[in-house]
CHARMM-style PDB file with segment names, atoms N, HN, CA, C and O in Angstrom:
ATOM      1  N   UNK     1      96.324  96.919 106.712  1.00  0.00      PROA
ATOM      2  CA  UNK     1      97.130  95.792 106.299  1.00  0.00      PROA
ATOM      3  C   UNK     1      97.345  94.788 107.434  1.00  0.00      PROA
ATOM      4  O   UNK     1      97.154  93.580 107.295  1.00  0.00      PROA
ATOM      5  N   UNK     2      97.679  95.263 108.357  1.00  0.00      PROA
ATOM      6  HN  UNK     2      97.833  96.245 108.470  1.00  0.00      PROA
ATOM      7  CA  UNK     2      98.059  94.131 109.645  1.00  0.00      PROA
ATOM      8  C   UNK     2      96.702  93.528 109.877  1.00  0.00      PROA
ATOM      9  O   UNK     2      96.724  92.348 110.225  1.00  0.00      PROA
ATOM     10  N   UNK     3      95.000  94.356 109.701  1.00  0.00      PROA
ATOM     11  HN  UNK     3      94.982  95.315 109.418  1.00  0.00      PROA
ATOM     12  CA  UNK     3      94.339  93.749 110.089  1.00  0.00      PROA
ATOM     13  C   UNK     3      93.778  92.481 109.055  1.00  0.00      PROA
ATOM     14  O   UNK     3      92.954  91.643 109.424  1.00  0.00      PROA
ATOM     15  N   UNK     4      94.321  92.518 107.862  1.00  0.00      PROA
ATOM     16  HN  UNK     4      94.990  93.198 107.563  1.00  0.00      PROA
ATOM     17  CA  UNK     4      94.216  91.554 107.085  1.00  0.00      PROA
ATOM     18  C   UNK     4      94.663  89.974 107.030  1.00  0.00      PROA
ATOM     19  O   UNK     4      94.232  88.978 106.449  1.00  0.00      PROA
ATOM     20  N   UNK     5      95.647  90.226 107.846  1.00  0.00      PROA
ATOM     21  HN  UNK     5      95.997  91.035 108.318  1.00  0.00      PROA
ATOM     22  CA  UNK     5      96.856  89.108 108.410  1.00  0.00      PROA
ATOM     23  C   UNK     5      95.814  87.583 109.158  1.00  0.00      PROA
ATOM     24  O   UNK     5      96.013  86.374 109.276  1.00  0.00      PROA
ATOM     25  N   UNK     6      94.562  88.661 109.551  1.00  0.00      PROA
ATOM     26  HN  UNK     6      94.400  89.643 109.455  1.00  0.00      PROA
ATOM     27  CA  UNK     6      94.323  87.571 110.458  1.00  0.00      PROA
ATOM     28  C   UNK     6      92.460  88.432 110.552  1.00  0.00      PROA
ATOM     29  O   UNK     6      92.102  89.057 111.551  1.00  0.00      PROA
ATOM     30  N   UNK     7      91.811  88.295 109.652  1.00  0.00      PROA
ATOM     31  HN  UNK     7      92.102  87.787 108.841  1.00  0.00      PROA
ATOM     32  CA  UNK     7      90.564  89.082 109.307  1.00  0.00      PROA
ATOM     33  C   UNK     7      90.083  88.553 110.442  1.00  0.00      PROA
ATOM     34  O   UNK     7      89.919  89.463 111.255  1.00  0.00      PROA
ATOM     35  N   UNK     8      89.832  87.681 110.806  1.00  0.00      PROA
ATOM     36  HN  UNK     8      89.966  86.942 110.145  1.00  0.00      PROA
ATOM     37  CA  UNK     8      88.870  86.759 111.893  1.00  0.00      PROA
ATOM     38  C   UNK     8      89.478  86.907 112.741  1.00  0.00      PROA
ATOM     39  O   UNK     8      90.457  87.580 112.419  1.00  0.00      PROA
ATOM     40  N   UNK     9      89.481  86.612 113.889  1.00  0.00      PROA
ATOM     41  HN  UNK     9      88.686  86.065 114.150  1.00  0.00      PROA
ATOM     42  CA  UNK     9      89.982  86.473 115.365  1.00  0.00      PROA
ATOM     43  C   UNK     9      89.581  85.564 115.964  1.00  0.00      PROA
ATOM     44  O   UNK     9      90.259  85.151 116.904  1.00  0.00      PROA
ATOM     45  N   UNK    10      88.530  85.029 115.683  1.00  0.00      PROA
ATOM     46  HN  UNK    10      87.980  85.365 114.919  1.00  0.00      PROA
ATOM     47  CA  UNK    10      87.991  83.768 116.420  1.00  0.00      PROA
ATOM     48  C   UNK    10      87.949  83.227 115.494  1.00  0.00      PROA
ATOM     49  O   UNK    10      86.806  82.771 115.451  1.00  0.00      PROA
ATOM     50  N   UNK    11      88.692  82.815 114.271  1.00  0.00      PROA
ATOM     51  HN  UNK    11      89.620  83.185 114.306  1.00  0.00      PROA
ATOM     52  CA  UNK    11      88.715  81.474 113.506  1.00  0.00      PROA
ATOM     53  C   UNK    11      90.175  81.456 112.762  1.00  0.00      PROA
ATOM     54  O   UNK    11      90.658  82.572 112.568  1.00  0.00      PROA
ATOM     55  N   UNK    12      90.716  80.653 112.448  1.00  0.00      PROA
ATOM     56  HN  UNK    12      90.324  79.747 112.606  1.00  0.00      PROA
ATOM     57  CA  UNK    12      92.260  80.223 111.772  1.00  0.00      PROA
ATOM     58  C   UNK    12      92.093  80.650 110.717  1.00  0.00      PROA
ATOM     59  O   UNK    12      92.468  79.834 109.875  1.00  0.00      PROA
ATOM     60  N   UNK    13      91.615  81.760 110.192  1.00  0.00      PROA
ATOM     61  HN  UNK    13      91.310  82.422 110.876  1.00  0.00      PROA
ATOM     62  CA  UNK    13      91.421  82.103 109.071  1.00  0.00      PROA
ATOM     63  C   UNK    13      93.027  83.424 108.430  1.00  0.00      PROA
ATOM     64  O   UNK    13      92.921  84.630 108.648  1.00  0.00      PROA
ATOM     65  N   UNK    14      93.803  83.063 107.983  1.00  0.00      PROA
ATOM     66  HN  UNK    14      93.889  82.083 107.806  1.00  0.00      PROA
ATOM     67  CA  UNK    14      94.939  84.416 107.827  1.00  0.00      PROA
ATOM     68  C   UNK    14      95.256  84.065 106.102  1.00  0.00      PROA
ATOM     69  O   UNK    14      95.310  83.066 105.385  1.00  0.00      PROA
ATOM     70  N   UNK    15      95.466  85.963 105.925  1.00  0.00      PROA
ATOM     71  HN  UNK    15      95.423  86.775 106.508  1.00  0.00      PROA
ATOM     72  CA  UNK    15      95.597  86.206 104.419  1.00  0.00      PROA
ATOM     73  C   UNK    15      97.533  87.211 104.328  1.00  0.00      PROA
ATOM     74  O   UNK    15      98.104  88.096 104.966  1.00  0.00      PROA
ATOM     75  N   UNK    16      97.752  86.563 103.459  1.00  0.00      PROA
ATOM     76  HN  UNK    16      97.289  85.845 102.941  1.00  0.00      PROA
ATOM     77  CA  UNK    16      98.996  87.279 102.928  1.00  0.00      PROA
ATOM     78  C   UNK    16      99.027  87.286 101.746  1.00  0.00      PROA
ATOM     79  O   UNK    16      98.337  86.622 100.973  1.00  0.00      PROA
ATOM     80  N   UNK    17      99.881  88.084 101.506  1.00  0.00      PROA
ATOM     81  HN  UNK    17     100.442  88.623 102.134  1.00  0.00      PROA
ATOM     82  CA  UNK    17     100.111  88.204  99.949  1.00  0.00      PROA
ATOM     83  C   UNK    17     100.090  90.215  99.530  1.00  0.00      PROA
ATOM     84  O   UNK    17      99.754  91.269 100.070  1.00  0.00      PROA
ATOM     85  N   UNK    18     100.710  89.701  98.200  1.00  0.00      PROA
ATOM     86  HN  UNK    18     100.982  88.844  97.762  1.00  0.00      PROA
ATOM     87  CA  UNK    18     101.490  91.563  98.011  1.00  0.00      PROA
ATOM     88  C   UNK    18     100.001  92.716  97.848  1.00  0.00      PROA
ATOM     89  O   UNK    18     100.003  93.947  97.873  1.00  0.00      PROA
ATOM     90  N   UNK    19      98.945  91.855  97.697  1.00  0.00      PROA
ATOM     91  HN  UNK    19      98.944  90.855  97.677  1.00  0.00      PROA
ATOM     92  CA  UNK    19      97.675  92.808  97.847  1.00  0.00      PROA
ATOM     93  C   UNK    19      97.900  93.961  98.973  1.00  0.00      PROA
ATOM     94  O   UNK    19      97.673  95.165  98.851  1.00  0.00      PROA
ATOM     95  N   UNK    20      98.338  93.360  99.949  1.00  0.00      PROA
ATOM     96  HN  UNK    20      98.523  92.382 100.048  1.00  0.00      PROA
ATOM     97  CA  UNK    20      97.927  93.740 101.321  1.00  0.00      PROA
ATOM     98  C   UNK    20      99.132  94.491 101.886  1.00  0.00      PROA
ATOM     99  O   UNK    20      99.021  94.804 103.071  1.00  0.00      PROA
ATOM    100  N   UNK    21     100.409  94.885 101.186  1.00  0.00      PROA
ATOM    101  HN  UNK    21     100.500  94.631 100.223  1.00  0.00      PROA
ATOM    102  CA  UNK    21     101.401  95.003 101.392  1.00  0.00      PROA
ATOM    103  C   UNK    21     102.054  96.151 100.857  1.00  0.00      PROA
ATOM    104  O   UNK    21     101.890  96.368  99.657  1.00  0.00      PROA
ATOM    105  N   UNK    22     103.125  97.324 101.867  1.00  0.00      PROA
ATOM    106  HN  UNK    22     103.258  97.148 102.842  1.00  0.00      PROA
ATOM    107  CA  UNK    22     103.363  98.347 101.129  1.00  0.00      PROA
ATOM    108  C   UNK    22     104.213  98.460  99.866  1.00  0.00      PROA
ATOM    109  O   UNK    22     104.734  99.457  99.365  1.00  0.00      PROA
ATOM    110  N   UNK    23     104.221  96.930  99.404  1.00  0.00      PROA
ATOM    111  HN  UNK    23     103.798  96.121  99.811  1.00  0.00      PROA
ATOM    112  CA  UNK    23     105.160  96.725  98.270  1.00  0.00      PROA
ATOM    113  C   UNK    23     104.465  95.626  96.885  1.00  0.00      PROA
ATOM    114  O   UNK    23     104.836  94.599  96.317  1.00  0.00      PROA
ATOM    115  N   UNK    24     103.060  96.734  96.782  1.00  0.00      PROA
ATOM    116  HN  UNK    24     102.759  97.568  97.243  1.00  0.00      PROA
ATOM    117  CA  UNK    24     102.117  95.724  96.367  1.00  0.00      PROA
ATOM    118  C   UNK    24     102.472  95.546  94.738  1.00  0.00      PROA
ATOM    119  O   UNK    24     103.054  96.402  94.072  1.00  0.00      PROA
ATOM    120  N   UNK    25     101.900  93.988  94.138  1.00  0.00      PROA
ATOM    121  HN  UNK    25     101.427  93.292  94.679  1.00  0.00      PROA
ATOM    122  CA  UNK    25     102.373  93.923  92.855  1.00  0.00      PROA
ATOM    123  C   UNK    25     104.273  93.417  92.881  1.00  0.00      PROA
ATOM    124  O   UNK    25     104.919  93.749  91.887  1.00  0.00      PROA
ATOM    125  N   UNK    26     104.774  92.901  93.647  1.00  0.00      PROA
ATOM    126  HN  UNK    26     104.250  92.632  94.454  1.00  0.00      PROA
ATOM    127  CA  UNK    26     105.903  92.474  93.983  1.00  0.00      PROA
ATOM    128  C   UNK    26     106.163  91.335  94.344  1.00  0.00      PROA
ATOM    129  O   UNK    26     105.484  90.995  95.313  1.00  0.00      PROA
ATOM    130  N   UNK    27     106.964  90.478  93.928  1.00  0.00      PROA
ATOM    131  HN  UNK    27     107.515  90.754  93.141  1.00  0.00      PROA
ATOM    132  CA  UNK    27     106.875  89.096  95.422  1.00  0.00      PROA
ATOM    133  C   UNK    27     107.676  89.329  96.460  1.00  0.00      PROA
ATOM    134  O   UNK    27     107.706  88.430  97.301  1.00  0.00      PROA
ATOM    135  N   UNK    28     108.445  90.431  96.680  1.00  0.00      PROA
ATOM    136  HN  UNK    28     108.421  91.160  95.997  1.00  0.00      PROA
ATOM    137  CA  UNK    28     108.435  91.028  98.101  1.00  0.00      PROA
ATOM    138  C   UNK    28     108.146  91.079  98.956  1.00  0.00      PROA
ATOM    139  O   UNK    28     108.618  90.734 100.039  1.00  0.00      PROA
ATOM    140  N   UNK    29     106.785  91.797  98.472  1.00  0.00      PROA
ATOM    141  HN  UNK    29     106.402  92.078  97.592  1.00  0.00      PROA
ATOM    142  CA  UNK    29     105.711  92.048  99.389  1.00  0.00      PROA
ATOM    143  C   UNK    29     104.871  90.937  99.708  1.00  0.00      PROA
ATOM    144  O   UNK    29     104.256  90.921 100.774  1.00  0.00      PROA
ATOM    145  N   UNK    30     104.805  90.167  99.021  1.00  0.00      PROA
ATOM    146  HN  UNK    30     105.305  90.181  98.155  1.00  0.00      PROA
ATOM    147  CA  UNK    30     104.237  89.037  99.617  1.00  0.00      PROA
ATOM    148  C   UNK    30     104.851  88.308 100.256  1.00  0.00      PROA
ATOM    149  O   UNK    30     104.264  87.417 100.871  1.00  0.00      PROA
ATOM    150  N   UNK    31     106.285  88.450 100.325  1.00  0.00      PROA
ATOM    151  HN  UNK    31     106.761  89.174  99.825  1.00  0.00      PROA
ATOM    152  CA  UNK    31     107.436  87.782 101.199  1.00  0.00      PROA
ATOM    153  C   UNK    31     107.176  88.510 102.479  1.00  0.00      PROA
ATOM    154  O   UNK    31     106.890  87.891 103.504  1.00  0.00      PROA
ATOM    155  N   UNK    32     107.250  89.552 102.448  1.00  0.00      PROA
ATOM    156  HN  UNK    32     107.483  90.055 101.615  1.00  0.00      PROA
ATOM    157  CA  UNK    32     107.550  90.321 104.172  1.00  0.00      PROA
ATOM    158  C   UNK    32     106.042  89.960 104.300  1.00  0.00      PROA
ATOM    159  O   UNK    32     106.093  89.292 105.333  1.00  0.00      PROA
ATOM    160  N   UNK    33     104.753  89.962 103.937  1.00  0.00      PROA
ATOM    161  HN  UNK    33     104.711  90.505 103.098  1.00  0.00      PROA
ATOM    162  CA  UNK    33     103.408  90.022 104.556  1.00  0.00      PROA
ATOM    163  C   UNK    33     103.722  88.543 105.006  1.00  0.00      PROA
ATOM    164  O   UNK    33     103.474  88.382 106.200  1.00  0.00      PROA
ATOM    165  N   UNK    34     104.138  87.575 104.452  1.00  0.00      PROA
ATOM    166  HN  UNK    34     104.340  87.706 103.481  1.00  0.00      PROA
ATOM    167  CA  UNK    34     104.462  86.047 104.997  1.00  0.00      PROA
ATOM    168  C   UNK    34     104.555  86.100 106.679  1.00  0.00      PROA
ATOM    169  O   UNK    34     103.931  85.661 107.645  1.00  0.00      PROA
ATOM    170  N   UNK    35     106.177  87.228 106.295  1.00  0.00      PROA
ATOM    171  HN  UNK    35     106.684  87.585 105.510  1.00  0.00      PROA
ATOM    172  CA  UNK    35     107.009  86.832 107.635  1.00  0.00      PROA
ATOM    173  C   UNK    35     106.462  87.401 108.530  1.00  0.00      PROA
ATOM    174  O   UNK    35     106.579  87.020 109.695  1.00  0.00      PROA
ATOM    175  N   UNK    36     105.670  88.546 108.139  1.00  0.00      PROA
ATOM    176  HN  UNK    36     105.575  88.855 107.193  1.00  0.00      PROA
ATOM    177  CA  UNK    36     104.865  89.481 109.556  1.00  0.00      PROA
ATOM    178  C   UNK    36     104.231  88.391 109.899  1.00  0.00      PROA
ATOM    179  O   UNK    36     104.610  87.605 110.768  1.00  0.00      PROA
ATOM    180  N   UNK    37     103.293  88.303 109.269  1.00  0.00      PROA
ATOM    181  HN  UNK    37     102.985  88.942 108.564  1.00  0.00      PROA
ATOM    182  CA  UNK    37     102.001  86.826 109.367  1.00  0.00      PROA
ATOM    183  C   UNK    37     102.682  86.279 110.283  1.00  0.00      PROA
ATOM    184  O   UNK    37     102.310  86.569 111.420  1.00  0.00      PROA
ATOM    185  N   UNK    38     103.850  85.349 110.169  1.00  0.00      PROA
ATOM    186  HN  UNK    38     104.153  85.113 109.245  1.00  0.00      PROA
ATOM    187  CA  UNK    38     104.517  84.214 111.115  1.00  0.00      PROA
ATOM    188  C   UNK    38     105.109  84.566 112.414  1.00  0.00      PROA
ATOM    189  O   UNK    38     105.094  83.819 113.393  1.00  0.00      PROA
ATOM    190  N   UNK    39     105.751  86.015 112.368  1.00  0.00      PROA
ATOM    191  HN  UNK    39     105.763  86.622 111.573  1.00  0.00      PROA
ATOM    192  CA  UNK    39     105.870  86.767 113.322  1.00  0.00      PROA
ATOM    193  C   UNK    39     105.090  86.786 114.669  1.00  0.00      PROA
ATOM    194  O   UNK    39     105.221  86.214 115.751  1.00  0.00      PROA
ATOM    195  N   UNK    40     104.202  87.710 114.126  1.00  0.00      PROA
ATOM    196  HN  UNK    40     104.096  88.174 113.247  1.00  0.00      PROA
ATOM    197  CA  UNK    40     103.003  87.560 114.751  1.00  0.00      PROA
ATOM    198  C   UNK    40     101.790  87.334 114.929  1.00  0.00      PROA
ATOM    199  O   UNK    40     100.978  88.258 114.971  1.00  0.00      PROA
ATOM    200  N   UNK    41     101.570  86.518 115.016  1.00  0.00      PROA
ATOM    201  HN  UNK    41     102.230  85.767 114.982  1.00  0.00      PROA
ATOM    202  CA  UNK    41     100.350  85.320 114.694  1.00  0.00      PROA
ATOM    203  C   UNK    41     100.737  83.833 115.353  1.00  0.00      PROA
ATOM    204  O   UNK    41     100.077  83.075 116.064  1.00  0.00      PROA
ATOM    205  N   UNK    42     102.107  83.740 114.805  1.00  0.00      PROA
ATOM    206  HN  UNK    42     102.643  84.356 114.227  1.00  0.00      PROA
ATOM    207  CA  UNK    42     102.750  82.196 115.129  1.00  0.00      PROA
ATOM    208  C   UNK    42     103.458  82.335 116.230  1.00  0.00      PROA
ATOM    209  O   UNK    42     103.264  81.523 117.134  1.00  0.00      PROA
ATOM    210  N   UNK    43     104.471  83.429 116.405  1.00  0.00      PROA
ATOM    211  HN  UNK    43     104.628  84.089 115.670  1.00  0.00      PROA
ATOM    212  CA  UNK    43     105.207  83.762 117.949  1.00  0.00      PROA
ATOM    213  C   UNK    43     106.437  83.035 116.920  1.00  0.00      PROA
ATOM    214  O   UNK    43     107.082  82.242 117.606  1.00  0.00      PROA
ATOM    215  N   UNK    44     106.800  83.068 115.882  1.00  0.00      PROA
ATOM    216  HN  UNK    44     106.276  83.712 115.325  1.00  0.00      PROA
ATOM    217  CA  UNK    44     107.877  82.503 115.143  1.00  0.00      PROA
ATOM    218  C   UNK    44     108.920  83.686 115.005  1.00  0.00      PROA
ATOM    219  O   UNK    44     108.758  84.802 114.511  1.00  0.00      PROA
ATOM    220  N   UNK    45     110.231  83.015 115.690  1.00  0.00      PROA
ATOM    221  HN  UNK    45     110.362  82.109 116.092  1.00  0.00      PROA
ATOM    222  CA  UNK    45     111.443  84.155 115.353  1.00  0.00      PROA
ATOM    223  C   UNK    45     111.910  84.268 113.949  1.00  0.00      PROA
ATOM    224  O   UNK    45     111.896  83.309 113.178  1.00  0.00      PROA
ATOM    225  N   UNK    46     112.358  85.557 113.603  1.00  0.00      PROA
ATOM    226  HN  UNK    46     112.369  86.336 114.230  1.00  0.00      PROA
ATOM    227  CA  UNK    46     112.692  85.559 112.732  1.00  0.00      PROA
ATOM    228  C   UNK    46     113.846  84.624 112.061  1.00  0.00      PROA
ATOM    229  O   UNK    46     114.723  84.087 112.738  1.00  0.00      PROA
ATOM    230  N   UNK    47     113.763  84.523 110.952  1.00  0.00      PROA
ATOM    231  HN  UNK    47     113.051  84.959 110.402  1.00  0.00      PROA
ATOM    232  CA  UNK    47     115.193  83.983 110.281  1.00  0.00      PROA
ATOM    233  C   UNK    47     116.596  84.314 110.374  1.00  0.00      PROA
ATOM    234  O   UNK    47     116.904  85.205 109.583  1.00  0.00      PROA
ATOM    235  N   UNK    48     117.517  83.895 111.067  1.00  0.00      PROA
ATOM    236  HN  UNK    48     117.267  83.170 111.709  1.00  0.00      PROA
ATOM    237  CA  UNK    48     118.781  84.377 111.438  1.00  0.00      PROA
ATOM    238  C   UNK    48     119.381  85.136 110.001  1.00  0.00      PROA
ATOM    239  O   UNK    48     120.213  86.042 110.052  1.00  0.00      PROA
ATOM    240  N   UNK    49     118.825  84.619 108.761  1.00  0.00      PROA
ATOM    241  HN  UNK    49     118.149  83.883 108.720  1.00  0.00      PROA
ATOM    242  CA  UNK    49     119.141  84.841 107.367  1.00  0.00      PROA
ATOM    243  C   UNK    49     118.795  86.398 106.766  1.00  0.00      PROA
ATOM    244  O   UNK    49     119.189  86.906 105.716  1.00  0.00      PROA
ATOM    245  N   UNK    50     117.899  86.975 107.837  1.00  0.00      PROA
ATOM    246  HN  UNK    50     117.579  86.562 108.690  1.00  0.00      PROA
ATOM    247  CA  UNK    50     116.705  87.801 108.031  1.00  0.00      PROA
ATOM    248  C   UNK    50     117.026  89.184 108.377  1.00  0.00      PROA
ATOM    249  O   UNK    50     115.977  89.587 108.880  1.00  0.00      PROA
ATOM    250  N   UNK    51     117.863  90.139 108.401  1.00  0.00      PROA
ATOM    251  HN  UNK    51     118.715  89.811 107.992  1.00  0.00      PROA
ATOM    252  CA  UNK    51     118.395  90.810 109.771  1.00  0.00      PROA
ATOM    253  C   UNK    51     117.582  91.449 110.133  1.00  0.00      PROA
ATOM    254  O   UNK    51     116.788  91.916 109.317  1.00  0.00      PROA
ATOM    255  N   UNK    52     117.430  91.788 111.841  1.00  0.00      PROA
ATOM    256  HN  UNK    52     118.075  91.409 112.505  1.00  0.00      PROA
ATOM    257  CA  UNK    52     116.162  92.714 112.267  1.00  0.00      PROA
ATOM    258  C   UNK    52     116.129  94.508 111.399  1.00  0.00      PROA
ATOM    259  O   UNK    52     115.020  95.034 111.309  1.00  0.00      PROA
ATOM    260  N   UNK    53     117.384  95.293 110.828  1.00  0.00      PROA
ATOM    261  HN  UNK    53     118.285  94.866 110.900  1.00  0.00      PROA
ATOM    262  CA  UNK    53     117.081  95.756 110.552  1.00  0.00      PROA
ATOM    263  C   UNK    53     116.327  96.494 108.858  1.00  0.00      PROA
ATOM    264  O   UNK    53     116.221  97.595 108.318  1.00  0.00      PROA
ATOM    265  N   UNK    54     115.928  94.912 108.553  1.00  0.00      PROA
ATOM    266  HN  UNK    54     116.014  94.018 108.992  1.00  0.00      PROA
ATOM    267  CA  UNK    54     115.212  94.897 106.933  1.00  0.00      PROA
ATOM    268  C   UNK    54     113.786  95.356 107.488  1.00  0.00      PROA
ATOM    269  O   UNK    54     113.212  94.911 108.482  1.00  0.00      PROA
ATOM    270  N   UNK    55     113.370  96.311 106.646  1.00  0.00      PROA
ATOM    271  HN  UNK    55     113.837  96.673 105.839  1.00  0.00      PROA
ATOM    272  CA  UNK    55     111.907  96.500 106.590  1.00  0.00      PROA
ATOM    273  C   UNK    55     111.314  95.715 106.270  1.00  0.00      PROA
ATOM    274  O   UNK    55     111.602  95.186 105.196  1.00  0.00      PROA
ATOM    275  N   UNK    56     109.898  95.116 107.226  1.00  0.00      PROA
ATOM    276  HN  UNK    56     109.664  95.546 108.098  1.00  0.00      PROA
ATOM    277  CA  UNK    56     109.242  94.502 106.502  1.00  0.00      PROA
ATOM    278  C   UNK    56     107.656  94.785 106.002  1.00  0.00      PROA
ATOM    279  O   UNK    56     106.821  94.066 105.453  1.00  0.00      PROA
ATOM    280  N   UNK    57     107.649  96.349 106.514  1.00  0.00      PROA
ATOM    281  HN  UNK    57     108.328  96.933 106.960  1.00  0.00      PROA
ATOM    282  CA  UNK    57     106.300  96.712 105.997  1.00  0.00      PROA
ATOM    283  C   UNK    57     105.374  97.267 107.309  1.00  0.00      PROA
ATOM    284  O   UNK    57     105.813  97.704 108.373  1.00  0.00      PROA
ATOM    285  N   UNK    58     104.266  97.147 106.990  1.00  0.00      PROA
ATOM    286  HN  UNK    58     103.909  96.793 106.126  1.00  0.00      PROA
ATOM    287  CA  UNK    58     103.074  97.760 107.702  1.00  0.00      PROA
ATOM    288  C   UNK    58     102.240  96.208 108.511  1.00  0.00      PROA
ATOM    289  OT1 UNK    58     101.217  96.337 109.184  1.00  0.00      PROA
TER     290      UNK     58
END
């Protein structure tokens, strides 16, 4: 799953969505695969709205 986030490495290519996610078939899961994505990939802090201790998956 994490390696899906970002299939390529040498191109801007990144996938999210609840496919890829331990909460698949949900818009959940396509919510937390978002925020991982932005996490890390973007260096984007989380949402103060967010708390660090919500799961957000694999």
């Amino acid at each position: 799953m994490p390696r899906m986030r970002r299939p390529l490495h040498d191109a801007n290519l990144y996938v999210c969505g609840d496919a890829y996610s331990t909460g698949q078939r949900w818009v959940y899961g396509a919510l937390t695969q978002a925020e991982l994505m932005l996490e890390e990939h973007f260096g984007l802090p989380r949402p103060t709205w967010l708390p660090p201790s919500v799961y957000l998956g694999a």
